[in-house]
DOTIRO-735442 format. One record per residue (C-alpha): residue in one letter; x, y, z. Coordinates in nm, 4 decimals. Layout:
@residuo->a X->X Y->Y Z->Z
...
! end
This chain:
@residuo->x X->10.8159 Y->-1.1108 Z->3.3357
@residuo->x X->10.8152 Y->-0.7418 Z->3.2078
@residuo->x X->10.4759 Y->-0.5685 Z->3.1038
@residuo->x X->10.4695 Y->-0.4853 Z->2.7325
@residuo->x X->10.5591 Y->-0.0905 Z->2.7035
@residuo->x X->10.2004 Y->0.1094 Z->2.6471
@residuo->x X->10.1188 Y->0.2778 Z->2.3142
@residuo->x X->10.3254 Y->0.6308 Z->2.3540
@residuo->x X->10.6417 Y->0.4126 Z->2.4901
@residuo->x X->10.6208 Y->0.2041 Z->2.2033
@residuo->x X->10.6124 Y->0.4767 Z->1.9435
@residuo->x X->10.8864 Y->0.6545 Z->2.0385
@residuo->x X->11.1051 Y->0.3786 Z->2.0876
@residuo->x X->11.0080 Y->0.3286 Z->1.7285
@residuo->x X->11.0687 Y->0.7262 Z->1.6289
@residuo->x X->11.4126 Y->0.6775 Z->1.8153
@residuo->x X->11.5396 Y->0.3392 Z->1.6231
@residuo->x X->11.4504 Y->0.5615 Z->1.3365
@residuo->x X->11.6496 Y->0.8625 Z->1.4607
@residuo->x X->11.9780 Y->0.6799 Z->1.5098
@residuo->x X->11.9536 Y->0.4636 Z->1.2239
@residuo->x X->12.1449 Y->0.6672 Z->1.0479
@residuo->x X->12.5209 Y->0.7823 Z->1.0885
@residuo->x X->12.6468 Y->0.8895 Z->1.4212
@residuo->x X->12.6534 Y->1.2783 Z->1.4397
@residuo->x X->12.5776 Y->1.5400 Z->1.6826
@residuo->x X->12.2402 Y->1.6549 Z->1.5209
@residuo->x X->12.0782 Y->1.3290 Z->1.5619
@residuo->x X->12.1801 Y->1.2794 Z->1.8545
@residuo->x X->12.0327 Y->1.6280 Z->1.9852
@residuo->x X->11.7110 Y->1.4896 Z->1.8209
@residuo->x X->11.7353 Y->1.1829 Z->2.0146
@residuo->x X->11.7679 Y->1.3275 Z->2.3434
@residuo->x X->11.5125 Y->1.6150 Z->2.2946
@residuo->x X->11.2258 Y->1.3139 Z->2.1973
@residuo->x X->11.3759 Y->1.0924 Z->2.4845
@residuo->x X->11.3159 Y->1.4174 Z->2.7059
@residuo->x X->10.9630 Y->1.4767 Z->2.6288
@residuo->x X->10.8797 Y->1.1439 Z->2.6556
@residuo->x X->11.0483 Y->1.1367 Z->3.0075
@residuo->x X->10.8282 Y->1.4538 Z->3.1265
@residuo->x X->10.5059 Y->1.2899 Z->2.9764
@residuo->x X->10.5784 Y->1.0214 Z->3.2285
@residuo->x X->10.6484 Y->1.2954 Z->3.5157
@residuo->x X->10.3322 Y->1.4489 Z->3.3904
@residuo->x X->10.1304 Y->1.1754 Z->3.5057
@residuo->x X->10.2703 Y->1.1195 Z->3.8002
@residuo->x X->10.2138 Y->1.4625 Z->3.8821
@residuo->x X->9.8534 Y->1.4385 Z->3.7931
@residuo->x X->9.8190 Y->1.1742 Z->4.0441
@residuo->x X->10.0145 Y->1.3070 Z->4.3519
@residuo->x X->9.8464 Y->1.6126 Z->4.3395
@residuo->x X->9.8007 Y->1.8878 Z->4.4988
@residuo->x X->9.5344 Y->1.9852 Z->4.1749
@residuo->x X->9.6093 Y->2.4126 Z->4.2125
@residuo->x X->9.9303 Y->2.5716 Z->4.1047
@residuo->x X->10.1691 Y->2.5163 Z->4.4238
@residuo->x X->10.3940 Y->2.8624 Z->4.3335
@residuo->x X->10.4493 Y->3.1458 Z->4.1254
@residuo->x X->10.1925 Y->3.4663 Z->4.0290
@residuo->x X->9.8871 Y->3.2134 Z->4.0147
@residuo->x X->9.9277 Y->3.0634 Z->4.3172
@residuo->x X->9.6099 Y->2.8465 Z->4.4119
@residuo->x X->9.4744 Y->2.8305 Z->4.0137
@residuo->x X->9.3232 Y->2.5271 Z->3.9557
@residuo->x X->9.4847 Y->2.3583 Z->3.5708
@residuo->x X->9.2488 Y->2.0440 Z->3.5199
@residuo->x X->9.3129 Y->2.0958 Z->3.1057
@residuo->x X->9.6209 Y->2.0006 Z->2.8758
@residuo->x X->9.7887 Y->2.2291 Z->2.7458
@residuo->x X->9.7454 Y->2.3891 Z->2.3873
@residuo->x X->10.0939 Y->2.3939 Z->2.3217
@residuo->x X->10.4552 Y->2.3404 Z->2.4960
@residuo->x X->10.5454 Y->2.2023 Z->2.8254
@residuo->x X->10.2288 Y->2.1283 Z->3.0533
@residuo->x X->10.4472 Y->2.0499 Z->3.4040
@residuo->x X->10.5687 Y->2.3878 Z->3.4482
@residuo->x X->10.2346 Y->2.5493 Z->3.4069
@residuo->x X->10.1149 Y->2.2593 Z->3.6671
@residuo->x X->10.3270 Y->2.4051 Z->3.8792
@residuo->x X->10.3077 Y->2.7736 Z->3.8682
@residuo->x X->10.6310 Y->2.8111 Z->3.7802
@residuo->x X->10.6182 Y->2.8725 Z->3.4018
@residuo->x X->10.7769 Y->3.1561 Z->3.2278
@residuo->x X->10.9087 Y->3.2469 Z->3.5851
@residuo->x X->11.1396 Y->3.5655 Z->3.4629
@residuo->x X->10.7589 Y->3.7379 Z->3.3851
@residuo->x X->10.6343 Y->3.6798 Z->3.7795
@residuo->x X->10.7379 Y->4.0188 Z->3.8407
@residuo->x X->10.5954 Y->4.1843 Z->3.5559
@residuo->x X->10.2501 Y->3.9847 Z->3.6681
@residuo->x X->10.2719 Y->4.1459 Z->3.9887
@residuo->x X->10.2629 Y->4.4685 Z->3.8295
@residuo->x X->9.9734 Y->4.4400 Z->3.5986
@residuo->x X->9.7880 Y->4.3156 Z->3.9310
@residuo->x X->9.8929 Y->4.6383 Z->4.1182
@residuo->x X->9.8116 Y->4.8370 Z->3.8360
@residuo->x X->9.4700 Y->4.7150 Z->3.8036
@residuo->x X->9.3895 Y->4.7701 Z->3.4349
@residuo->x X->9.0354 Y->4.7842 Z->3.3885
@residuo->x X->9.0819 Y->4.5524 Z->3.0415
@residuo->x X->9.3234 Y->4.3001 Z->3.0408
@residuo->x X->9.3594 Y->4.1274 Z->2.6613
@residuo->x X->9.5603 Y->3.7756 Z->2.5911
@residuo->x X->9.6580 Y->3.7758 Z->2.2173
@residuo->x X->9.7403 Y->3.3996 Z->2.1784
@residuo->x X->9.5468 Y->3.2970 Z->2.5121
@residuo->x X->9.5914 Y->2.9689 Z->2.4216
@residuo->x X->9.4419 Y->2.7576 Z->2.7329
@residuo->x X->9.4052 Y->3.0532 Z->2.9078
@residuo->x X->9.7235 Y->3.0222 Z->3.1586
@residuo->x X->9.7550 Y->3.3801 Z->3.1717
@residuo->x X->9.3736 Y->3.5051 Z->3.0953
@residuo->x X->9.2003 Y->3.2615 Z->3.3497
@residuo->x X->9.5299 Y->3.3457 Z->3.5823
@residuo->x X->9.4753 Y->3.7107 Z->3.6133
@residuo->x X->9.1327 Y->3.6823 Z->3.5819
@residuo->x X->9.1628 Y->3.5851 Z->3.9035
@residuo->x X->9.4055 Y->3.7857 Z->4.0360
@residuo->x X->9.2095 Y->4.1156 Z->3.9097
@residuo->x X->8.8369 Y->4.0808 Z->3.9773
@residuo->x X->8.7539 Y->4.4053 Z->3.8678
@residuo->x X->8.9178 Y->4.3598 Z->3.5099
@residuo->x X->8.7351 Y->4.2584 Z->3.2122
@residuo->x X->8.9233 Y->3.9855 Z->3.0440
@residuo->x X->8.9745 Y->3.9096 Z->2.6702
@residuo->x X->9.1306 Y->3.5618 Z->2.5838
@residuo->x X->9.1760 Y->3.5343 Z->2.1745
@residuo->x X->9.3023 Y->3.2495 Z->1.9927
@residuo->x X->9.2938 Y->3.1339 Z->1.6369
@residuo->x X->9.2652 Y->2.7921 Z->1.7283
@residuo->x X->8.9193 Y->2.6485 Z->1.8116
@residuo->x X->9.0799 Y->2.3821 Z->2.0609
@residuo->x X->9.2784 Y->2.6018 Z->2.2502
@residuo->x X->8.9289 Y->2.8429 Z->2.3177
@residuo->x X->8.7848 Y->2.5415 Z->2.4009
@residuo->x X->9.0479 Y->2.4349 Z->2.6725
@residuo->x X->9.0364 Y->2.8204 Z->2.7645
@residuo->x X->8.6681 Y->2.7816 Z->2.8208
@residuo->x X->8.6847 Y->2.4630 Z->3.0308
@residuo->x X->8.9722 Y->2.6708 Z->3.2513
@residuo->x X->8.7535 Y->2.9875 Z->3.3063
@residuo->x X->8.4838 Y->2.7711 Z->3.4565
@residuo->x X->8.6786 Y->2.5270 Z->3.6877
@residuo->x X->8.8086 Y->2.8706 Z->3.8394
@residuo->x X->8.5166 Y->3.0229 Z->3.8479
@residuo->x X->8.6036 Y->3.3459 Z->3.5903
@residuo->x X->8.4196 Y->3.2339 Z->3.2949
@residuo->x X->8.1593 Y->3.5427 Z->3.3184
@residuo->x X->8.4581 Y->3.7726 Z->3.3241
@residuo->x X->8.6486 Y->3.6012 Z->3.0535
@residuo->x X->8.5458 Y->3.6561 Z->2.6858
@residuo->x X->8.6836 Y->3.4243 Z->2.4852
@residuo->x X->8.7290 Y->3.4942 Z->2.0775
@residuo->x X->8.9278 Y->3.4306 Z->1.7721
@residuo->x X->9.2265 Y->3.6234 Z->1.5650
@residuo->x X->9.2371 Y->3.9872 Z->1.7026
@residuo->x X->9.3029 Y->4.2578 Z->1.4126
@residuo->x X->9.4686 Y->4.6513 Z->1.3543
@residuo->x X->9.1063 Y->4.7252 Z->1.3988
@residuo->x X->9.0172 Y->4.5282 Z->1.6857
@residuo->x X->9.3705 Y->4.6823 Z->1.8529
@residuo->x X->9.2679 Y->5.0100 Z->1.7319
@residuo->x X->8.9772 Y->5.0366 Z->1.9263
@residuo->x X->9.1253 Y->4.9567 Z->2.2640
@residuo->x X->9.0566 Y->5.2160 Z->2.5095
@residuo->x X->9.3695 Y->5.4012 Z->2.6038
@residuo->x X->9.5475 Y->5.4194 Z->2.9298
@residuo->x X->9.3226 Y->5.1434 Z->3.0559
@residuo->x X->9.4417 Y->4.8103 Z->2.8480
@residuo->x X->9.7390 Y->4.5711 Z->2.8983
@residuo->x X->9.8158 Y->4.3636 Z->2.5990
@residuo->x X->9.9558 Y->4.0281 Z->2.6565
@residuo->x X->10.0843 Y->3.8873 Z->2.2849
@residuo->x X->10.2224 Y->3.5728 Z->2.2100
@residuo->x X->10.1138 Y->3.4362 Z->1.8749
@residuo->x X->10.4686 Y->3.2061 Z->1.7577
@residuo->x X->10.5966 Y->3.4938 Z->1.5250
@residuo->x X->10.2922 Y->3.6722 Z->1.3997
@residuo->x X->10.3445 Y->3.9060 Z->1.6561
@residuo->x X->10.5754 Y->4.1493 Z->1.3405
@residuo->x X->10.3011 Y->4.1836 Z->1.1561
@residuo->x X->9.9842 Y->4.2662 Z->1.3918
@residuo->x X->10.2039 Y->4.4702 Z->1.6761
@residuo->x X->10.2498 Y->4.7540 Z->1.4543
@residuo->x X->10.1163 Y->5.0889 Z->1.5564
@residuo->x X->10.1142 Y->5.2609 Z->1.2231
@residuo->x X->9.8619 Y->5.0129 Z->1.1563
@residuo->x X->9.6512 Y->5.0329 Z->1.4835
@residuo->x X->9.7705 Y->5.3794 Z->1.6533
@residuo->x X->9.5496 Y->5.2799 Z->1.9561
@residuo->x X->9.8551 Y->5.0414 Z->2.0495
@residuo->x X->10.0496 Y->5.3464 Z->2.1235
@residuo->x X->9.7887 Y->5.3750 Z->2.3876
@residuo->x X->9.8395 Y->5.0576 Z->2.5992
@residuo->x X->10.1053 Y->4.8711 Z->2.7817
@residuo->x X->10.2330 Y->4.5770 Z->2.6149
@residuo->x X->10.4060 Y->4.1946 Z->2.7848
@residuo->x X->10.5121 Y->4.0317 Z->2.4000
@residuo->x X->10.6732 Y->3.7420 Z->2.3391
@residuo->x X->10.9552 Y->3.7913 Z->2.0936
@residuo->x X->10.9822 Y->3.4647 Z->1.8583
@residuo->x X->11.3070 Y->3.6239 Z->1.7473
@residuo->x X->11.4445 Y->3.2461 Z->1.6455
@residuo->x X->11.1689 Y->3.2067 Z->1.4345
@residuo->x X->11.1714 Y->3.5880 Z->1.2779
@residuo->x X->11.5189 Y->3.6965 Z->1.3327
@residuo->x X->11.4814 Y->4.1073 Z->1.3210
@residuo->x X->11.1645 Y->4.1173 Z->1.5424
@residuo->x X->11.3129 Y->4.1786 Z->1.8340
@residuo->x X->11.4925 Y->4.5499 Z->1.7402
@residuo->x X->11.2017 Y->4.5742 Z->1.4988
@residuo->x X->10.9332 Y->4.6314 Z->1.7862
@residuo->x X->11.1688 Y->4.8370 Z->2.0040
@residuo->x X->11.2106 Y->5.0831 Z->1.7178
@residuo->x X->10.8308 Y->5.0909 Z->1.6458
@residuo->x X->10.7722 Y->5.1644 Z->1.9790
@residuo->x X->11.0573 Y->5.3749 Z->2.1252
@residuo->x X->10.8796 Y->5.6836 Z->2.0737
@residuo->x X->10.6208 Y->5.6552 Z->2.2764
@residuo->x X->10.6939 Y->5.3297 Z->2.5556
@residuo->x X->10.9872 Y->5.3224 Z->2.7901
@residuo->x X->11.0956 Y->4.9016 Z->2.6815
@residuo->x X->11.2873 Y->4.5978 Z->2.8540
@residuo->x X->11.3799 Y->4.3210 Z->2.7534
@residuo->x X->11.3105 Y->3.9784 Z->2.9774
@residuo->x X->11.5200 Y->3.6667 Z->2.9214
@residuo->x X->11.4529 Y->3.3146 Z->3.1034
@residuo->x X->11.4793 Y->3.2127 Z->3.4464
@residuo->x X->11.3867 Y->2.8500 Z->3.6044
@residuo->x X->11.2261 Y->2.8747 Z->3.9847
@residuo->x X->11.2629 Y->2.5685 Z->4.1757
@residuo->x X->11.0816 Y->2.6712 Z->4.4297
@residuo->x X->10.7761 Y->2.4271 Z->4.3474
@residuo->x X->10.9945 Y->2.1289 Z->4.3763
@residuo->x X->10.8751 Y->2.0255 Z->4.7007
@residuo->x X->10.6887 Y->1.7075 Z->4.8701
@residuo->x X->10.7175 Y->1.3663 Z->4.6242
@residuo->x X->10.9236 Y->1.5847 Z->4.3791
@residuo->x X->11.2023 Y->1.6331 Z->4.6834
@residuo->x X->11.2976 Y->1.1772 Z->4.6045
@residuo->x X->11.3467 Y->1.2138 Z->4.2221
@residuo->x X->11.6791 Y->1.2509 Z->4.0659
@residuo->x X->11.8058 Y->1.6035 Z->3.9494
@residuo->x X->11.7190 Y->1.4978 Z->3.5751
@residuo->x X->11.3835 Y->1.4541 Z->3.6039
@residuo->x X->11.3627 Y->1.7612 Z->3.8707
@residuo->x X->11.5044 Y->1.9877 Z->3.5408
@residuo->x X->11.2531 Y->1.8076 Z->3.2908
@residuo->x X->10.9341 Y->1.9149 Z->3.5354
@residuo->x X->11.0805 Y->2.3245 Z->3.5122
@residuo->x X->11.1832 Y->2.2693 Z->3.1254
@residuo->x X->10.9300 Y->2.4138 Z->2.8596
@residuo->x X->11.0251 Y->2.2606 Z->2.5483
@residuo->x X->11.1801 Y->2.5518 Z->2.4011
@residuo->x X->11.4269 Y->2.5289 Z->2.0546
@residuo->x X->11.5297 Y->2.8643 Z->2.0375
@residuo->x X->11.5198 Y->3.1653 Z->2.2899
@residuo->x X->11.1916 Y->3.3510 Z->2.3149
@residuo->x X->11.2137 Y->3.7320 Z->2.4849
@residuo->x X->11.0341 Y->3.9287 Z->2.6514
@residuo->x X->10.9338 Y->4.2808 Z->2.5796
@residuo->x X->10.7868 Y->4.4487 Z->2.8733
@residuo->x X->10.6444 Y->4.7784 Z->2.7217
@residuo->x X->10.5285 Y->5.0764 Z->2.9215
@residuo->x X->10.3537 Y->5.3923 Z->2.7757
@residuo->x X->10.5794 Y->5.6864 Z->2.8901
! end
């Protein structure tokens, strides 16, 4: 006799009758598969919780501990180390340049604040986030990696708060799903022109954005543009027996549209 399916199973069997209950075309089929697939790696999620190892097994953050969910997107690849791989380099070089101020603008659980936190102990760290759960995961990160002196964790940054940022001794790290047109805008905070800038381009979400921010900041950064990359090199141990499916679904990070990278240097 088969167990009964648990509650998450359950429901999206029931969002998936739903799905395909109507006629049979492509879009609803996409839809299908996309739920089917996230269902799939919250089932690889859990059996990644319990094999372990409980640090980051690759990429820039190496040896991170990641004992929270995350506040949005794909949690395995973040397990893992190994998400937004195509930036690993560009990590590497905020490390060597050892900004004195390092600030996350959409810090969300604090992947990337808490990460170079601990990469760069003698950087002051600000993590900012509109949303109160995601400080609250950020929090809970900080302290199981020991950072959470370093680490100042706030709410929505502003043209004044940017304004104010010392220059020639700040990175700016931005992802904040599209707002990023309206706050990243120098005529409004010229102390931007000031720092160096890793932005996440939401250009399916605001088509323009992308050759927007290159022309606001040609004049005064040298810019280039970072597309996507998978690195396998995490797949190792348990992860070496499962089929080549579920081996994509524990790189893949949910995304619907493509999401860019500017990498912005002051010249």
């Amino acid at each position: 006799m088969t167990s009964p399916p648990d509650d998450l199973t359950a429901r999206v069997a029931a969002d998936l009758a739903q799905i395909l209950s109507g006629p049979p075309e492509a879009p609803r089929l996409a839809r299908a598969l996309r739920l089917l697939a996230k269902w799939r790696a919250g089932m690889l999620e859990q059996v990644a919780a319990r094999q372990g190892p409980p640090e980051l097994v690759a990429g820039p953050f190496r040896g991170m501990a990641y004992p929270v969910r995350a506040s949005e997107g794909a949690r395995l690849p973040r397990m893992l180390g190994v998400y937004e791989a195509s930036l690993a380099p560009v990590i590497e070089q905020i490390v060597a340049r050892a900004y004195p101020l390092v600030v996350d603008i959409g810090a969300a659980e604090g992947y990337y604040a808490v990460g170079l936190a601990r990469r760069m102990p003698q950087a002051r760290v600000l993590a900012r986030d509109g949303d109160a759960r995601a400080r609250r995961r950020c929090a809970l990160l900080a302290e199981a990696n020991g950072v959470a002196a370093r680490v100042e964790i706030g709410g929505v940054m502003t043209h004044a708060d940017l304004d104010a940022l010392p220059a020639g001794e700040t990175v700016i790290i931005c992802d904040i799903e599209g707002a990023e047109a309206e706050l990243l805008d120098p005529a409004r905070a010229p102390g931007l022109a000031g720092a160096d800038l890793l932005v996440e381009v939401h250009e399916g979400m605001r088509p323009g954005t992308l050759d927007l921010l290159k022309a606001r900041f040609a004049p005064s950064h040298d810019i280039r543009e970072i597309g996507r990359k998978l690195d396998d090199s995490a797949l190792t141990g348990w992860m070496e027996r499962l089929d080549d499916l579920d081996r994509l679904l524990l790189l893949w990070e949910w995304r619907s549209s493509p999401t860019p990278w500017l990498w912005m240097t002051r010249k």
